[in-house]
ROMIDREN-654806 format. One record per residue (C-alpha): residue number from 0; x, y, z; residue in one letter. Coordinates in steps of 0.5 Angstrom, whole numbers, plus 500, padded with zeros to 3 digits. Each point is the difference from the previous one (the first is absolute). Example, Ala and Ser with C-alpha at 12.3 -4.5 7.8 and 13.67 -1.06 7.14 Angstrom:
     i     x     y     z   aa
     0   525   491   516    A
     1   502   507   498    S
This chain:
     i     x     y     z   aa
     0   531   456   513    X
     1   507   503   501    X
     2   500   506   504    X
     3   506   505   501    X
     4   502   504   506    X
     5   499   508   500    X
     6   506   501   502    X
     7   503   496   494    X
     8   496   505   495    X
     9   503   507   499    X
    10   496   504   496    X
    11   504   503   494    X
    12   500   508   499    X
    13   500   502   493    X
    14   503   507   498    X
    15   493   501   496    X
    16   496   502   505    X
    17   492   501   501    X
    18   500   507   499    X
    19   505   500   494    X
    20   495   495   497    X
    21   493   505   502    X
    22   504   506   496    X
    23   502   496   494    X
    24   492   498   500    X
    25   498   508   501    X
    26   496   497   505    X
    27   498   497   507    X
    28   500   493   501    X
    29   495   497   506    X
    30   495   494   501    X
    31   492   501   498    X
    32   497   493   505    X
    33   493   499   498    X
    34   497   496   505    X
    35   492   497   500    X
    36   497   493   499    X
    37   500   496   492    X
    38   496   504   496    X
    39   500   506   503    X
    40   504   504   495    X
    41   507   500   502    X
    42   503   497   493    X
    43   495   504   496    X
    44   503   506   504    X
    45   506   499   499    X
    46   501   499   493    X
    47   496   506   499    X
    48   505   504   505    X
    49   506   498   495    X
    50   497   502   494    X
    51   499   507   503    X
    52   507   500   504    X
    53   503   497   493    X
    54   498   506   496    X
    55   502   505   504    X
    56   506   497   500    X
    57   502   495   506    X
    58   504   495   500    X
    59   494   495   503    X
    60   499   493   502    X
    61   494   495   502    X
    62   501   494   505    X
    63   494   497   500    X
    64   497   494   505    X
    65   499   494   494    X
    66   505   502   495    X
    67   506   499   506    X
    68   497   494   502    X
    69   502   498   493    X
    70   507   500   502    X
    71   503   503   506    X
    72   494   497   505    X
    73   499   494   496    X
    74   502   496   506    X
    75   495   503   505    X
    76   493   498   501    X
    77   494   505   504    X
    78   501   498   506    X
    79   501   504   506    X
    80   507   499   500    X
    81   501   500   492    X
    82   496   506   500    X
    83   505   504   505    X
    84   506   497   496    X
    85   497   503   493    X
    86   499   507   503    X
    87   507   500   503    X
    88   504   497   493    X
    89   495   506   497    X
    90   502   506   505    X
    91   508   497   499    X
    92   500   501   492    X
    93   495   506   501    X
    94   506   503   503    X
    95   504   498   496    X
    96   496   503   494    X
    97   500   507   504    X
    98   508   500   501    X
    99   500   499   492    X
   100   496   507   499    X
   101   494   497   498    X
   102   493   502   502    X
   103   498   493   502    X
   104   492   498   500    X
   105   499   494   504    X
   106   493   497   500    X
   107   498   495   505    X
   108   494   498   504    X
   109   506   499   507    X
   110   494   499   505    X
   111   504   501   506    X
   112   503   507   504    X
   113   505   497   502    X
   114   503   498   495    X
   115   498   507   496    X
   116   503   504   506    X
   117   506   494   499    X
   118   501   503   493    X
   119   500   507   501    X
   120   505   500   505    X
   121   505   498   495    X
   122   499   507   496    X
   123   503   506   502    X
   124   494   505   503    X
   125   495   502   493    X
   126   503   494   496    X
   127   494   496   501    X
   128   494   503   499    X
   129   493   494   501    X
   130   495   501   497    X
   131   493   496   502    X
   132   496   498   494    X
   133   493   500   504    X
   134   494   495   497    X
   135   496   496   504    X
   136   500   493   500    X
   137   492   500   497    X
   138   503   504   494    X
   139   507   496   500    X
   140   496   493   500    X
   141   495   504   493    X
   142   506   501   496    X
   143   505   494   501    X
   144   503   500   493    X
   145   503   494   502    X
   146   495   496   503    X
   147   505   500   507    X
   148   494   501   504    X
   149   496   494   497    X
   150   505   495   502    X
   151   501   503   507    X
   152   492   500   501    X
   153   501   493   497    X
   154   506   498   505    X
   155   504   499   494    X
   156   505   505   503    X
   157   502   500   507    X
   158   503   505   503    X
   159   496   507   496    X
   160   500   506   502    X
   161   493   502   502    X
   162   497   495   500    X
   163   505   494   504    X
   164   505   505   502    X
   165   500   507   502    X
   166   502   506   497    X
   167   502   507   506    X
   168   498   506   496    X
   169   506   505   501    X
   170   498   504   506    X
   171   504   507   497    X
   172   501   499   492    X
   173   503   506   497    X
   174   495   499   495    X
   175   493   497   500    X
   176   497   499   493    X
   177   493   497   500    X
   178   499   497   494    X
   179   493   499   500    X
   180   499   507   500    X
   181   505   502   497    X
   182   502   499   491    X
   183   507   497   499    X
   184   501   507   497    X
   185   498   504   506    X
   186   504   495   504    X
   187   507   501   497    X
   188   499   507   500    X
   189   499   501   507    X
   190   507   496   502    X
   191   503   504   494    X
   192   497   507   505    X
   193   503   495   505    X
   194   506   500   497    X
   195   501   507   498    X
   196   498   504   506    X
   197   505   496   503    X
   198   505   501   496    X
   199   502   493   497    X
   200   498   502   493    X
C-alpha cells in the first residue's frame, strides 16, 4: 500500500463554498449518526427520516452500514481494527457530504466511543448530531431480519456486536430513541422536534 506523506498533500480550496452550497440549498446541512446494535432500527429510521426530510424539501442522503460495505469498505472485515477503519472512512465522506450542503443520515452500529468521539470531532460544533437507536439485545436477537444472530450464536460469524464483541452505549446522545417503545412514526417525529427546536430545520 502506498501511502503519501501529509506534508506532500495540500487540500485545494474551491471558490464554491459550504455556505454558498446551504444557500443555494435553502437549508442547513449536518450529520444525523445513528447508533445501536443490528436490528435496532437504525436503517429503518434512517429511511424514514428521509422521506420526511425530502418532502419538506431537504436535499438528504443515507449512508448506510451494509450498503458502503458493498463498495467504499468492501475490503474491510469486522475485526476491531477493520471496524475502527470503516467508521474513520464513513466519518471522512460524511464530512464531505456536509461540505456539499447535504443533510447526511449515516446509520451504522459503530460500537466503540472513541471511534464516535473520533468522528464528531471532525465537525464544526453542532454538525454532528448522535443519535442513539436504544433496543435491547433480547429484542435485537427477536427480530433478526437477516439471520445475523443466528449465525453468531452459531459461530458462524466471529467478531459480532452483542454477542462476540462489545457494543459502548453512547453515554451522552443528543438523542435517545427506544424503539421498543416508540412507533417508527413516533421515532422520526421526535428527532424532526429535535431538529426543529434547535433550528436545523
Amino acid at each position: 500500500m502506498i501511502c503519501v506523506s501529509e506534508k506532500n498533500v495540500t487540500w485545494h480550496e474551491s471558490k464554491v463554498t459550504r455556505t454558498d452550497r446551504m444557500r443555494l440549498n435553502g437549508h442547513k446541512s449536518f450529520v444525523v449518526w445513528f447508533t445501536g446494535l443490528s436490528a435496532s432500527g437504525k436503517s429503518t429510521l434512517s429511511v424514514e427520516l428521509e422521506k420526511v426530510l425530502h418532502m419538506r424539501k431537504h436535499l438528504t442522503y443515507i449512508l448506510d452500514g451494509d450498503n458502503i460495505r458493498h463498495g467504499l469498505n468492501r475490503n474491510l472485515g469486522f475485526s476491531e481494527a477493520d471496524r475502527i477503519e470503516n467508521i474513520r472512512r464513513v466519518g471522512e465522506v460524511s464530512k464531505l457530504m456536509v461540505d456539499a450542503g447535504v443533510v447526511t443520515l449515516s446509520a451504522f452500529i459503530s460500537p466503540y466511543r472513541n471511534d464516535r468521539e473520533m468522528i464528531k470531532e471532525l465537525f464544526e460544533a453542532g454538525d454532528f448530531i448522535e443519535v442513539y437507536v436504544k433496543c435491547s439485545l433480547e429484542e435485537c436477537e427477536k427480530r433478526d431480519p437477516k439471520g445475523l444472530y443466528k449465525k453468531a450464536r452459531e459461530g458462524l460469524i466471529p467478531d459480532f456486536t452483542g454477542i462476540s464483541a462489545p457494543y459502548e452505549h453512547p453515554l451522552n446522545p443528543h438523542i435517545t430513541i427506544d424503539t421498543e417503545q416508540l412507533s417508527i412514526e413516533a421515532a422520526v417525529g421526535h428527532i424532526v422536534q429535535f431538529l426543529e427546536e434547535n433550528e436545523y430545520l
